[in-house]
VEXRONU-203448 format. One record per atom (N, C-alpha, C, O): x, y, z. Coordinates in pm, whole numbers, plus 32768, in hexadecimal, padded with zeros to 4 digits. Example, Ala and Ser with C-alpha at 12.3 -4.5 7.8 and 13.67 -1.06 7.14 Angstrom:
85277DC7830C
84CE7E3E830C
85287EB6830C
85907EB4834E
85057F1F82C4
85577F9682CA
850A80038313
853D80728324
REM end
This chain:
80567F8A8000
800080008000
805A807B8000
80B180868056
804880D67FA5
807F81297FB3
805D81B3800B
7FFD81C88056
80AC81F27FF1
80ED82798088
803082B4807E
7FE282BD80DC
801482D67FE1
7F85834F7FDE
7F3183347FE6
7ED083807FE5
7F2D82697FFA
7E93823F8036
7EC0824380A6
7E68827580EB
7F28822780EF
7F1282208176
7F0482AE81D9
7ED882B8824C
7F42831D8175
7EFB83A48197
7E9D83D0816D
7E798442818A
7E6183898125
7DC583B080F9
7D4183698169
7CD283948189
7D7E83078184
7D24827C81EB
7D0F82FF825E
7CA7833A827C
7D9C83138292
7DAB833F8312
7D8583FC8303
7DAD8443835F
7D4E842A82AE
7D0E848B82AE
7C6B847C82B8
7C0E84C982CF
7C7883F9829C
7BCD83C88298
7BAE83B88326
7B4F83E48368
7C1A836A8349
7BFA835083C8
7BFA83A8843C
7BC9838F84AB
7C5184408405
7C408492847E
7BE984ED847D
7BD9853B84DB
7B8D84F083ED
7B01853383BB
7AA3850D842E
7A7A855D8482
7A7A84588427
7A1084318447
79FD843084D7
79978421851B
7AB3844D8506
7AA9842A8598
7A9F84BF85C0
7A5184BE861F
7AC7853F85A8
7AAE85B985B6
79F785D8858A
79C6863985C4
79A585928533
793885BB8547
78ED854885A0
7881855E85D8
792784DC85A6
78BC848F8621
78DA850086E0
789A85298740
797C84FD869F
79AB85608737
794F85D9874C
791785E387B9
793B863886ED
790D86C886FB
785A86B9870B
781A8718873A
7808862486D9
779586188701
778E85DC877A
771E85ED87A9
77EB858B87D6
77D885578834
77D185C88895
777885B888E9
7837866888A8
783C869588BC
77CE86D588C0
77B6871A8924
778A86CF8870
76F1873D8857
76C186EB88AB
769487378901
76A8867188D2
7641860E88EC
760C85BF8889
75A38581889C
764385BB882C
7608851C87E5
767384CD878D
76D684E78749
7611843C87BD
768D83DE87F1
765083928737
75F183478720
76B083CC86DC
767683848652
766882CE865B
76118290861D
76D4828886B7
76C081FF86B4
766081CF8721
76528158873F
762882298751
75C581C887D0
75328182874F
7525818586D4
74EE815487AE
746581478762
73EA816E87A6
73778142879C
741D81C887EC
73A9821B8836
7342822F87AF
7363821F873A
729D825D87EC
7228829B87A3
726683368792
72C4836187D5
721983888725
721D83EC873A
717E84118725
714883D786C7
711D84808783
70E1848E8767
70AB85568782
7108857A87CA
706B85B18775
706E861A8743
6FF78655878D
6F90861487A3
700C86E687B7
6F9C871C87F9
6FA787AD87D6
701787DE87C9
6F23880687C2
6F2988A9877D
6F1A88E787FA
6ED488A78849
6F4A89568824
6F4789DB88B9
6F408A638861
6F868A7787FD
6EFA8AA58888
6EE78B478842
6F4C8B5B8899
6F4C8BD7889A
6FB78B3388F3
70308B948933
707A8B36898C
70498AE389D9
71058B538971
71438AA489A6
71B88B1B89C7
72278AF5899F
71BB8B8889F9
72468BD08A4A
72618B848AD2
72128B748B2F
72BA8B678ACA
73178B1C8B37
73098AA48B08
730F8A468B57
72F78A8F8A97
732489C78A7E
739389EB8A20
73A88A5089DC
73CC89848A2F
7446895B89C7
744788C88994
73FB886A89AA
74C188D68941
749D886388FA
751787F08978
757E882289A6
74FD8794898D
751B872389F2
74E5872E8A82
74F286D88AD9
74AA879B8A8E
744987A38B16
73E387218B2F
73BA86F08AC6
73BC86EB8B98
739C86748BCB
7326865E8BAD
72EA86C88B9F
72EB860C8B9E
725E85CD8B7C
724A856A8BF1
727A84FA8BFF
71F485B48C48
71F285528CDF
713D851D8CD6
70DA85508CA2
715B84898D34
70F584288D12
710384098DB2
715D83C18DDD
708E84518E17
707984058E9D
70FD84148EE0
712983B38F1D
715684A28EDC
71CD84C78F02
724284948EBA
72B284C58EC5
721684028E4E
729883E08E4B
72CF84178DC6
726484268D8B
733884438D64
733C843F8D0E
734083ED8C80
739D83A58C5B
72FD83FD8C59
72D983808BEC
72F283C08B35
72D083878ACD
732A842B8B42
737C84308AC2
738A84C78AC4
738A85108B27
739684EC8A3D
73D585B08A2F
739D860089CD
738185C38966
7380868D89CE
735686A98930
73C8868E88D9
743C86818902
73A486868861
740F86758802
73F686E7879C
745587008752
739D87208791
73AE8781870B
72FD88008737
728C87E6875E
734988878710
72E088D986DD
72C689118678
7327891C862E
72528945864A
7243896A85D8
71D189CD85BF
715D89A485B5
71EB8A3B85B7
71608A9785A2
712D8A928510
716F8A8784A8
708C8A9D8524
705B8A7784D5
70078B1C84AA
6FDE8B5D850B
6FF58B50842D
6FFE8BBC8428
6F6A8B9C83B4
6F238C0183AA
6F488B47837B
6EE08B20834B
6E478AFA83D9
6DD48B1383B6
6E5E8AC88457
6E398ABB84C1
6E078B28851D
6DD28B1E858C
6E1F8B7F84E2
6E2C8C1F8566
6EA38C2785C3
6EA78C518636
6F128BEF8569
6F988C11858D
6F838BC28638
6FA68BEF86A5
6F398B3E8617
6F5B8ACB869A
6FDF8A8D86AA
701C8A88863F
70168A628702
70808A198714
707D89928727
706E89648798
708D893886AA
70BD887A86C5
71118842870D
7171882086C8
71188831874D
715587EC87B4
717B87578793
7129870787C1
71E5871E874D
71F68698873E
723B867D87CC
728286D08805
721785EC8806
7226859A88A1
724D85268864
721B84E78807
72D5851088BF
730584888866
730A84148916
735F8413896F
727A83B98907
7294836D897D
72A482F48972
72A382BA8905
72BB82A98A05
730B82558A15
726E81BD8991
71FA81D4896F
72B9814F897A
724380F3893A
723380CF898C
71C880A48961
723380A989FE
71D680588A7C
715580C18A9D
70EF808D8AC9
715881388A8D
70EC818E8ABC
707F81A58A76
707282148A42
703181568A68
6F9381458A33
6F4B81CE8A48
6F1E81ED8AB6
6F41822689D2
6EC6828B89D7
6E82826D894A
6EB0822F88E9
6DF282B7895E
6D8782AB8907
6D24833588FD
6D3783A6892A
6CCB830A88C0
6C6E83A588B1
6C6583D4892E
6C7B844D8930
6C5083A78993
6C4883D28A4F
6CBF84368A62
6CA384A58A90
6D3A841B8A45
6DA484448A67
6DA9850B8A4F
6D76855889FD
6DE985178AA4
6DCA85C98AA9
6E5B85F28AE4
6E9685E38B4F
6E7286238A7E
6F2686718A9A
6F0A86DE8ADF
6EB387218AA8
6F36870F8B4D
6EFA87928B83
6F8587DA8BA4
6FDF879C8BDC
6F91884A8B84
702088BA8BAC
6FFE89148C12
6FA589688C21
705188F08C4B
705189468CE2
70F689748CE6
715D89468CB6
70D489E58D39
715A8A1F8D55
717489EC8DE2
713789998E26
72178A5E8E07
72278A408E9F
722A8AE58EC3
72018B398E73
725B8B028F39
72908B708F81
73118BB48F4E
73268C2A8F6A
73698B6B8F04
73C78B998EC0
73AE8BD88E44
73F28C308E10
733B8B9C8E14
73348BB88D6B
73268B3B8D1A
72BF8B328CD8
73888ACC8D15
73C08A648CC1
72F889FD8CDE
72BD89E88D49
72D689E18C6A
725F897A8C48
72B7890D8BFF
731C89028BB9
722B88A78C55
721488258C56
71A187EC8BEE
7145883D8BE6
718D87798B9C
713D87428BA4
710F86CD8BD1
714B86678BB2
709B86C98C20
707286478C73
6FFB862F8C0B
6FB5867E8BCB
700085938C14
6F9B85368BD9
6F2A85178C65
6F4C84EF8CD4
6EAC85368C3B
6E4784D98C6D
6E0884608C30
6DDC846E8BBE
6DFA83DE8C71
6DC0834D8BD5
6D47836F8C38
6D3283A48CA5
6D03832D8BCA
6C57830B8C05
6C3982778BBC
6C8A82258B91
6BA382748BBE
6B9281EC8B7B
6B9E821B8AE2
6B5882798ABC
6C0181D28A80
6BEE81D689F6
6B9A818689B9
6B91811989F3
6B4981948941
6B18817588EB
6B7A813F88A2
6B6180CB8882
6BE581698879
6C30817587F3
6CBA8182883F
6CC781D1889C
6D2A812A880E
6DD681458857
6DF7816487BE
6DDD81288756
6E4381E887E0
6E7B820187A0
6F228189879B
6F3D812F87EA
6F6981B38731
6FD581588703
704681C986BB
70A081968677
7042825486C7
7093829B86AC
708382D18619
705B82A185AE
70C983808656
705083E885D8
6FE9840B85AE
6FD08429853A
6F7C840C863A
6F0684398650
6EFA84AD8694
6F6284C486D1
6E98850E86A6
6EA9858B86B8
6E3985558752
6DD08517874F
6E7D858687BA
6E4E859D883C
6E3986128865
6E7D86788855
6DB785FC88B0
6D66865588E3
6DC2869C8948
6E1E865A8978
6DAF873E8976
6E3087A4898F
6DAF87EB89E6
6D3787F789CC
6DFF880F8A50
6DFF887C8AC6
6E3388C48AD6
6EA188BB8AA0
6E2089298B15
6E5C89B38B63
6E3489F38BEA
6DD58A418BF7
6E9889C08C62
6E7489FF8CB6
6EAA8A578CD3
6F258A558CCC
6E5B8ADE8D09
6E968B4D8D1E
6ECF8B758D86
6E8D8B6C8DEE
6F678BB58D8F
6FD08BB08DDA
6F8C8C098E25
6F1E8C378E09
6FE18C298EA0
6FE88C848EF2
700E8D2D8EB8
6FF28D9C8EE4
70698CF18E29
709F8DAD8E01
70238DDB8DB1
700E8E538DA0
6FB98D628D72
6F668D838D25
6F218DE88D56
6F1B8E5D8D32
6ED78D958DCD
6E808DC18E35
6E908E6B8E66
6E3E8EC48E7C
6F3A8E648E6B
6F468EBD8EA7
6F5C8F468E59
6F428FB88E80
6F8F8F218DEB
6F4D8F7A8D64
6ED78F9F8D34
6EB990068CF9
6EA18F548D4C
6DCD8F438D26
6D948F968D9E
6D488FEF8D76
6D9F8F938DFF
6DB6901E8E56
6DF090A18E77
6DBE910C8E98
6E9790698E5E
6ECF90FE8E53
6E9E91528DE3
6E9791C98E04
6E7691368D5B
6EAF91748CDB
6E1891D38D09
6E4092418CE2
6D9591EC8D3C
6D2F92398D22
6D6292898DB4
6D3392F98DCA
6DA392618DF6
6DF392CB8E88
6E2093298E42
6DFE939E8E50
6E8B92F48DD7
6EEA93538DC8
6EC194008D55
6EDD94778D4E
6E5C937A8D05
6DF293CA8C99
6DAF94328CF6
6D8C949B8CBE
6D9C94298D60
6D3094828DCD
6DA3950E8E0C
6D9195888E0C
6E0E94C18E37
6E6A953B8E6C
6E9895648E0D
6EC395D68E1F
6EAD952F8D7A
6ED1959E8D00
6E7795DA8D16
6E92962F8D6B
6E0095E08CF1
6DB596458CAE
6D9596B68D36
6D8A972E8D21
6D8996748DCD
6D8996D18E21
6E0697198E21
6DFF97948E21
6E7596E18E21
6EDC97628DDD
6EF998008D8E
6F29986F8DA6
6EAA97A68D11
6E9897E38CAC
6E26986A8CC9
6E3A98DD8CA4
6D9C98338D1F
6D7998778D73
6D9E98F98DD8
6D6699658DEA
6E0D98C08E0C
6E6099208E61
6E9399768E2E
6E7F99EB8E4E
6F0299428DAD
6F2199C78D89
6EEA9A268D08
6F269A748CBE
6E5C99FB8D10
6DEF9A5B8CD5
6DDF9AB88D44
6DD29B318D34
6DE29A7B8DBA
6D579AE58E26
6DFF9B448E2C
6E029BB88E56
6E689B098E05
6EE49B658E69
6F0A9BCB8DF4
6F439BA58D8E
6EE19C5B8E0D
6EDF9CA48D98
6F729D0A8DB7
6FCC9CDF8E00
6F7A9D7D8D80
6FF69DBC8D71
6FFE9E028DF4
706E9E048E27
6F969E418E38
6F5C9E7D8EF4
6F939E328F25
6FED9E468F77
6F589D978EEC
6F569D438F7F
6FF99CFC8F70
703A9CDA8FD3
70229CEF8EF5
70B49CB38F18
71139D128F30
718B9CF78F38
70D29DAB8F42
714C9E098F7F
713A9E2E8FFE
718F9E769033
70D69E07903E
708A9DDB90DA
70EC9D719107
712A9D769171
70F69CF89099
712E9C6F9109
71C39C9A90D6
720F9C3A90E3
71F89CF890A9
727B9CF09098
72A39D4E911F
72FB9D2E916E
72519DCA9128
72639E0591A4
725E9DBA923A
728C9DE092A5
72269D5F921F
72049D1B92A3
72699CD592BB
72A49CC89326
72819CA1924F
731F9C4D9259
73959CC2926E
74089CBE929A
73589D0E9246
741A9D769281
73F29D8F9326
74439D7D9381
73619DBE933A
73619DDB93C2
739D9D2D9405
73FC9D2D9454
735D9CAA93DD
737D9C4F9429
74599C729441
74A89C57949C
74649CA293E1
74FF9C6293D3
753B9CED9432
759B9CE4947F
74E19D7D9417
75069DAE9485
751B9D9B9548
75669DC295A1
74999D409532
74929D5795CC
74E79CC19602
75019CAB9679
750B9C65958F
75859C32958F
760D9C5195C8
76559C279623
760E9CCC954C
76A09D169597
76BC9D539607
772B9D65963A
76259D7F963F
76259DCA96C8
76329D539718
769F9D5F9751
75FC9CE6973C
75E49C749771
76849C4E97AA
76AD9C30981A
76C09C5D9738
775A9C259724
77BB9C919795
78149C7997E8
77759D109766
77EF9D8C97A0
77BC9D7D982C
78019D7D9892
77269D6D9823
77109D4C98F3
775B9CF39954
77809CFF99C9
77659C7B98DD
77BE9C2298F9
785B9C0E990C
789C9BB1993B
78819C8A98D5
78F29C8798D4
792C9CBF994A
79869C949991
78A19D8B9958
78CA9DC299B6
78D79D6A9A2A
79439D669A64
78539D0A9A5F
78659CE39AE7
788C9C6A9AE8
784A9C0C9B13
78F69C659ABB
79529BD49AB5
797A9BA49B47
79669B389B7F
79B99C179B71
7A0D9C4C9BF2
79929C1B9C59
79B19BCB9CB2
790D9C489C50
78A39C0C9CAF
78709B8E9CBB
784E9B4E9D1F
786F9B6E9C2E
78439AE19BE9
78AC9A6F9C61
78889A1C9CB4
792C9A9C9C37
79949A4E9C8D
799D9A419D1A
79DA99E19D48
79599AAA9D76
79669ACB9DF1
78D59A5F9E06
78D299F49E43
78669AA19DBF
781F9A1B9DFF
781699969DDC
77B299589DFE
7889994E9D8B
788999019D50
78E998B09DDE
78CC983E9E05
7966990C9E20
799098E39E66
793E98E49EF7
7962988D9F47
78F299259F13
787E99289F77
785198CE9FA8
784C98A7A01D
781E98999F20
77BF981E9EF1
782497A09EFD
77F697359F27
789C97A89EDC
78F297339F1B
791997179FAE
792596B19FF1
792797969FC4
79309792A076
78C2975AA0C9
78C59713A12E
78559793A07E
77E69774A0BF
77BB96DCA093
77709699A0DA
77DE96BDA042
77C69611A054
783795C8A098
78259554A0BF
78AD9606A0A9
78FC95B8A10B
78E295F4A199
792E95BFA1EB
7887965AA1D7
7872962DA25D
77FE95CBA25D
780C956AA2A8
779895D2A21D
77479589A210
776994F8A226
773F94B1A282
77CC94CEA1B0
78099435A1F1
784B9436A26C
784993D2A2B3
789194B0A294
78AD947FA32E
78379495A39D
78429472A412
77AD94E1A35C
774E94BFA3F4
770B9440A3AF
76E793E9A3FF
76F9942CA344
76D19374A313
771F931FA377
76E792C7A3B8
77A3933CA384
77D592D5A3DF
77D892CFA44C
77F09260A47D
77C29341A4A0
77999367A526
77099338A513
76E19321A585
76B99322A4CB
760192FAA4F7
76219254A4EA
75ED920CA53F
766D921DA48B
768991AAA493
76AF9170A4F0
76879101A512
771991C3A536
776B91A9A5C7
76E89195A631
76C29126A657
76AE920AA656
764091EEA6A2
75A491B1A667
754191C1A6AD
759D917CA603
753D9108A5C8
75779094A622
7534904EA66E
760F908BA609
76328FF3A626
76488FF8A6C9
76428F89A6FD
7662906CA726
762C907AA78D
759C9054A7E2
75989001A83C
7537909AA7B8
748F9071A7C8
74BC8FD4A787
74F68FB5A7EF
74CC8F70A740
74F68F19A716
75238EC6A794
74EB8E66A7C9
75988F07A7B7
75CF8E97A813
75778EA7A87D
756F8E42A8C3
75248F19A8A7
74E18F36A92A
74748EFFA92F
743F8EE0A99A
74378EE7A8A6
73AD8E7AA8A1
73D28DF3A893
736F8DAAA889
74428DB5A88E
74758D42A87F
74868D27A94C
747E8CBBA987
74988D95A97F
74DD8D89AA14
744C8DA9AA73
744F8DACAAEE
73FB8DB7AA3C
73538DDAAA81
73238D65AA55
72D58D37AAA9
73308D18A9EB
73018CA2A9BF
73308C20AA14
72E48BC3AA30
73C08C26AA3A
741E8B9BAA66
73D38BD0AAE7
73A18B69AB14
73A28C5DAB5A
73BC8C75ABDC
73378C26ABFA
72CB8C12ABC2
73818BFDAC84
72F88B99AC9B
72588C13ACFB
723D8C37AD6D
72268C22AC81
71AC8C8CACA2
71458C3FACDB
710F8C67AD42
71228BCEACA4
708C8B84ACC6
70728B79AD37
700B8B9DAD70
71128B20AD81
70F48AF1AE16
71028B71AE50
70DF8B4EAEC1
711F8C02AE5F
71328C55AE92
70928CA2AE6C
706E8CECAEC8
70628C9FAE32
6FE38CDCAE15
6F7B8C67AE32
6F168C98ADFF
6F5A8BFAAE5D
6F468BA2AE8C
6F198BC0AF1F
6EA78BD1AF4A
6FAB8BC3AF6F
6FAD8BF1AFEE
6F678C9BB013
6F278CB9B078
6F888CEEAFA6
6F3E8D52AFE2
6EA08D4FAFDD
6E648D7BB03F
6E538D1AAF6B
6DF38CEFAF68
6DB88CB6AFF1
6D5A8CE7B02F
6E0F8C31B018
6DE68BFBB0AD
6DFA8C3EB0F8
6DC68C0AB15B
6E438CD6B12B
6E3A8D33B170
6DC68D5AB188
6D828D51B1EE
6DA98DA1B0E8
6D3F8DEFB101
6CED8DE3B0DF
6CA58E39B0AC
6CC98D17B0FC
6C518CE9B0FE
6C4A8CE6B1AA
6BDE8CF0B1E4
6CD18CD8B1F4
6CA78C9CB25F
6C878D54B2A9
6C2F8D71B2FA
6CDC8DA0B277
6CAE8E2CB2C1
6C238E5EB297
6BE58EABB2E1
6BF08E32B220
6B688E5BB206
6AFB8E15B283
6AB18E50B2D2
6B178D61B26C
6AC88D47B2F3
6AE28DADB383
6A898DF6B3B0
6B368DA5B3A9
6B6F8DD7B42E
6B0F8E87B423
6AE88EB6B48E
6AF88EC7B3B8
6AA78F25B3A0
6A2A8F18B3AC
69E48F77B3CD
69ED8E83B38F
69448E60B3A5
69428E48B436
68DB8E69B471
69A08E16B47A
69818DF8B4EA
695C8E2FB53D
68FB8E23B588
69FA8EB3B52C
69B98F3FB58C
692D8F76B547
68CD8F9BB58B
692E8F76B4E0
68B78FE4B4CA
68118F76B4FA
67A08FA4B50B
68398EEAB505
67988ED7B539
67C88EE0B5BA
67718F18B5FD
68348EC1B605
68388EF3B6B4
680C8F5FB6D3
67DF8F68B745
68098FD8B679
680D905AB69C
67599068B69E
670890A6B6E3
67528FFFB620
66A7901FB5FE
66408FEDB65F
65CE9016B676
66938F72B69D
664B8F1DB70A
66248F66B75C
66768FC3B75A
65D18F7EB7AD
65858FC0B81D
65AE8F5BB8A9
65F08F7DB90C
65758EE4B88F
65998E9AB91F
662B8E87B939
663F8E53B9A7
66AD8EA9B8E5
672D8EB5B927
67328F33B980
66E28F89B9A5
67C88F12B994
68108F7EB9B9
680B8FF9B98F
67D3905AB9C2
685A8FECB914
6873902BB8B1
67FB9097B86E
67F4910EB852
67A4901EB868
6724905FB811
66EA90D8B8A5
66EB9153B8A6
66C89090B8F6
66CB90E6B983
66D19166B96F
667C91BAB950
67799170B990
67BF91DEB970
67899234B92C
676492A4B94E
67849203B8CB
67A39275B828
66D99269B856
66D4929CB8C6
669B9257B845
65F69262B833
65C5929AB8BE
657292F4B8C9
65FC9261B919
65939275B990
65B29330B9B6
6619936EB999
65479360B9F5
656493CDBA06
65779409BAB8
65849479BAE9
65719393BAE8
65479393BB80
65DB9397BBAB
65E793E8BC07
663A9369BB91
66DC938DBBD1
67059421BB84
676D945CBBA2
66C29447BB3A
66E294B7BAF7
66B69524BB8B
67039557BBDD
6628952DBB84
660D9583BBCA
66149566BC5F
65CF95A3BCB1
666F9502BC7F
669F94D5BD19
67389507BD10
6774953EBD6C
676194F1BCAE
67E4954ABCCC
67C195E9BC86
68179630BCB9
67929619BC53
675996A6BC77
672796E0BCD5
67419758BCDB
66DF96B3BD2C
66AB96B4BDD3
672F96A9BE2B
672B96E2BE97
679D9669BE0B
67D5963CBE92
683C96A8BE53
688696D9BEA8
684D96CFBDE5
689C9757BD9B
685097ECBDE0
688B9856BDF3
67F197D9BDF3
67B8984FBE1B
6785984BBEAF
675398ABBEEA
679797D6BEDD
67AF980BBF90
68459819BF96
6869987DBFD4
689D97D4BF68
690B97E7BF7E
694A9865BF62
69B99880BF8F
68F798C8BF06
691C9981BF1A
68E3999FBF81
691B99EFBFCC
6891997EBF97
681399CFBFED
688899BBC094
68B89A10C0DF
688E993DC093
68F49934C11B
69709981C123
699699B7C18B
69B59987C0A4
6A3A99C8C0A0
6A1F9A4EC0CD
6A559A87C12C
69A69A8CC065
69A09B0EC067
693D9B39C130
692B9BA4C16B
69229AC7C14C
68F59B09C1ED
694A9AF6C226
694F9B43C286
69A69AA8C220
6A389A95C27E
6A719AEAC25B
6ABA9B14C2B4
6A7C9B39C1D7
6AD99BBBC1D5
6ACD9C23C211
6B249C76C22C
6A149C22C237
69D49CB6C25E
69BD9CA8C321
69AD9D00C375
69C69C25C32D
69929BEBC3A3
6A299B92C3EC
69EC9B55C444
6A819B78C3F6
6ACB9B2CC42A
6ABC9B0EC4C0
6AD59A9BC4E4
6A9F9B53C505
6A6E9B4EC584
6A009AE7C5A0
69E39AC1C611
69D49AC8C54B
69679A94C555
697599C7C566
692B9974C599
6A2399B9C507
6A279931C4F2
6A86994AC557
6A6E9906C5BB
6AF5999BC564
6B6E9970C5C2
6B7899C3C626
6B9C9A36C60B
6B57999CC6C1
6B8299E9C744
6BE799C3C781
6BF79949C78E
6C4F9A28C7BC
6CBD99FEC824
6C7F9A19C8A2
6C249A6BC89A
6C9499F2C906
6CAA9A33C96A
6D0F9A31C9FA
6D0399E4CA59
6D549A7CC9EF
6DB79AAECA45
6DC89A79CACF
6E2B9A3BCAF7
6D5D9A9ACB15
6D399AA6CB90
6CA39A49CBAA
6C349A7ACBC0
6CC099D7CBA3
6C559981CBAF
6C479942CC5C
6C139976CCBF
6C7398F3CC52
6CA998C6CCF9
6C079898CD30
6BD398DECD87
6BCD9839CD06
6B659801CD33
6AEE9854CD31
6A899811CD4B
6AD998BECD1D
6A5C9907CD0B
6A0098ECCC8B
6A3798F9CC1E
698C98CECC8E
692898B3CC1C
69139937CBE4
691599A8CC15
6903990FCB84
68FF995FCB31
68C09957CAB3
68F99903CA6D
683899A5CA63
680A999FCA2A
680399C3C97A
67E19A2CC943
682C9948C942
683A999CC873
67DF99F4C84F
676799E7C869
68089A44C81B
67A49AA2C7CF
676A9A35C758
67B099DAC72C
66C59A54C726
66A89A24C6E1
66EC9A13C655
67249A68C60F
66D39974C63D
671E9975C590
66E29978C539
66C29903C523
66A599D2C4D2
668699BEC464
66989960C3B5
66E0996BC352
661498F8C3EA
667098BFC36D
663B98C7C308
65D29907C314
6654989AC285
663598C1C207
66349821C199
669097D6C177
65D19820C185
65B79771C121
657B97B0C092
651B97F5C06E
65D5977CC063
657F977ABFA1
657296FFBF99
65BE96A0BFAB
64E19710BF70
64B29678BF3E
64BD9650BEC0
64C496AEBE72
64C295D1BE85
64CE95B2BE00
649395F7BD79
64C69608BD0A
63F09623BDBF
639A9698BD59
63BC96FBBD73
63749759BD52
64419718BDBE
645B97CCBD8D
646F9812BE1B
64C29864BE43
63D497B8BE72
63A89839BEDF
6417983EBF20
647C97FDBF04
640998A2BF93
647D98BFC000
641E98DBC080
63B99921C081
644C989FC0D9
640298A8C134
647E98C1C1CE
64E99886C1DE
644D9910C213
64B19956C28D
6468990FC2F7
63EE9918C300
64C998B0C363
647E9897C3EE
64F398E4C449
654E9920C411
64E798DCC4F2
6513992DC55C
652F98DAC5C2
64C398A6C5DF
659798A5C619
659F984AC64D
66129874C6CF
667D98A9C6B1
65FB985FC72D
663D9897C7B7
6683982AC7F8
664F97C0C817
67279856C811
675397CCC840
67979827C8E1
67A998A0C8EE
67AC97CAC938
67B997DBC9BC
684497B2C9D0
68449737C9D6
68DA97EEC9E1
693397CECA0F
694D97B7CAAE
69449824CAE8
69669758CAFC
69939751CB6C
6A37971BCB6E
6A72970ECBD9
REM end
C-alpha cells in the first residue's frame, strides 16, 4: 500500500472521528440506537441542545436538536433523543419547565397509550410557567403605570414649579452648610459633653458596683435570717403571750368577781367610806388636840394622895354615814 492511501485512509479516519467527536460533544451519540422523537414550544429560552430529558427524576435521555419553524408562527421543534427501553405513546406529554437559575428541563409524563410510539413521532408539548415569567406578567403593567405616572409628573412640573424645587434644593443645601458651620463652631462643646457623658457612665459603673456590693449584702443577710433559728424563738414568745394573756383573764375575772377579795375591794363601797370616816375623825381629833391639849394630857406636880377631879372630856365620833356626833364624859383621879 502505498504512502497516499495510507494518508488518504488516515484523513478519513480523522474526519469521521472529529465529527462523531464534535456531535458527541453537542450531545448526540451518532452510534447509540436510542429513539428520536420531537416536540413544538412557542419559547424554549433556557434550553439547550444536550440539556436533560428527565422521566420520574431519573434521566432517561437529552435534547438533540432545535429548529425554528418560521412556516408554524416561528414555533420551536424540539428533537429528544431517548433511551429504547422507554415506552411513550399518544399519552406521553413532554412538558418544559425551568429552574431558579434560568437553565430548562424537559420532563416526560406516560399515561395509558392507545398507540406506542417506535421513534419519529411528534409528542404532545407543555409549558410551565417559570417564576421570571410570572414575575414579568406582573411586573411589565407596574412598570407601564409608573412610566406614564412619570410622564405625568413631569407634565404637572412646569417652568414656576421646577424653579420652586430648584430653590428649595439650594435652601435644603443651605441650611446644610449652616448645620455644618454650627457644627463646627461647637465642636469644643460637642467634646466637653461628650467627655461628661463618659465620666458620667464611669461613675455610674462604680455606684452599679456599690448597689451590687450591697444587693449581695441584703443577700447574705436574708440567707442569715433564713439559717437563724426564728420558729422556735417565735414559738416561745407566742407561749408567753399566750400564757401572759391567760394570767390577764384571770385578774380581770378576780377583779370582776364580787364574792372575792379582790372583787370586794375594787366594787364594794363600804371600806371606801370606812376609811373615809376613820380619815375624817382622825382630823377632827388632830385638829382638837391641837386647839385642846389639855384636854388628853395632864401633869401634875403636886399630887400626894389628894383626889382629884378631870375636867370633862369631850369626845367626838364620825360615823360611817358621815354624821359626827360629840359625847362628855368625867373621869375622877385619886
Amino acid at each position: 500500500m502505498s504512502k497516499e492511501i495510507k494518508v488518504a485512509l488516515l484523513g478519513i479516519v480523522a474526519l469521521v472521528a472529529l465529527y462523531l467527536g464534535f456531535n458527541f460533544l453537542k450531545g448526540s451519540n451518532l452510534l447509540s440506537s436510542d429513539h428520536t422523537y420531537f416536540a413544538q414550544y412557542d419559547n424554549v429560552d433556557g434550553l439547550t441542545i444536550g440539556n436533560p430529558v428527565i422521566l420520574n427524576g431519573v434521566k432517561v435521555g437529552q435534547v438533540k436538536e432545535m429548529r425554528l419553524m418560521p412556516e408554524e408562527g416561528n414555533k420551536v421543534r424540539v428533537a429528544v433523543e431517548l433511551q429504547k427501553d422507554v415506552v411513550v405513546g399518544d399519552s406521553t406529554v413532554a412538558s418544559l419547565s425551568g429552574s431558579l437559575l434560568g437553565s430548562k428541563t424537559i420532563t416526560l409524563f406516560l399515561g395509558r397509550n392507545s398507540k406506542v410510539y417506535e421513534g419519529g413521532e411528534e409528542l404532545k408539548s407543555y409549558t410551565v410557567a417559570s417564576i421570571t415569567d410570572a414575575f414579568q406578567a406582573k411586573a411589565l403593567p407596574v412598570l407601564g403605570t409608573v412610566d406614564s405616572t412619570l410622564t405625568k409628573v413631569n407634565g404637572f412640573l412646569s417652568k414656576e414649579a421646577k424653579v420652586s424645587l430648584q430653590a428649595t434644593l439650594l435652601n435644603a443645601q443651605g441650611s446644610t452648610e449652616a448645620l455644618k458651620n454650627l457644627l463646627i463652631m461647637n465642636q469644643r462643646n460637642i467634646n466637653e459633653i461628650t467627655t461628661n457623658m463618659a465620666r458620667l457612665t464611669s461613675e455610674l459603673n462604680k455606684t452599679s458596683t456599690k448597689f451590687d456590693r450591697i444587693a449581695s449584702n441584703f443577700s447574705t443577710l436574708s440567707d442569715s435570717l433564713k439559717n437563724a433559728p426564728v420558729g422556735p424563738a417565735m414559738r416561745k414568745l407566742n407561749a408567753t403571750m399566750t400564757e401572759a394573756q391567760g394570767t390577764m383573764t384571770t385578774l380581770n375575772r378576780s377583779l370582776s368577781d364580787q364574792k372575792g377579795s379582790l372583787g370586794k375591794l375594787m366594787n364594794d363601797t363600804t371600806l371606801y367610806n370606812n376609811l373615809n370616816a376613820t380619815a375624817a375623825s382622825t382630823n377632827t381629833l388632830l385638829t382638837d388636840f391641837q386647839a385642846n391639849p389639855k384636854r388628853y394630857v395632864h401633869f401634875s406636880v403636886f399630887g400626894g394622895g389628894k383626889d382629884k377631879t378631870k375636867k370633862e372630856v369631850e369626845t367626838t365620833t364620825v360615823k360611817p354615814n358621815g354624821t359626827v356626833t360629840e359625847t362628855e364624859s368625867k373621869t375622877t383621879i385619886k
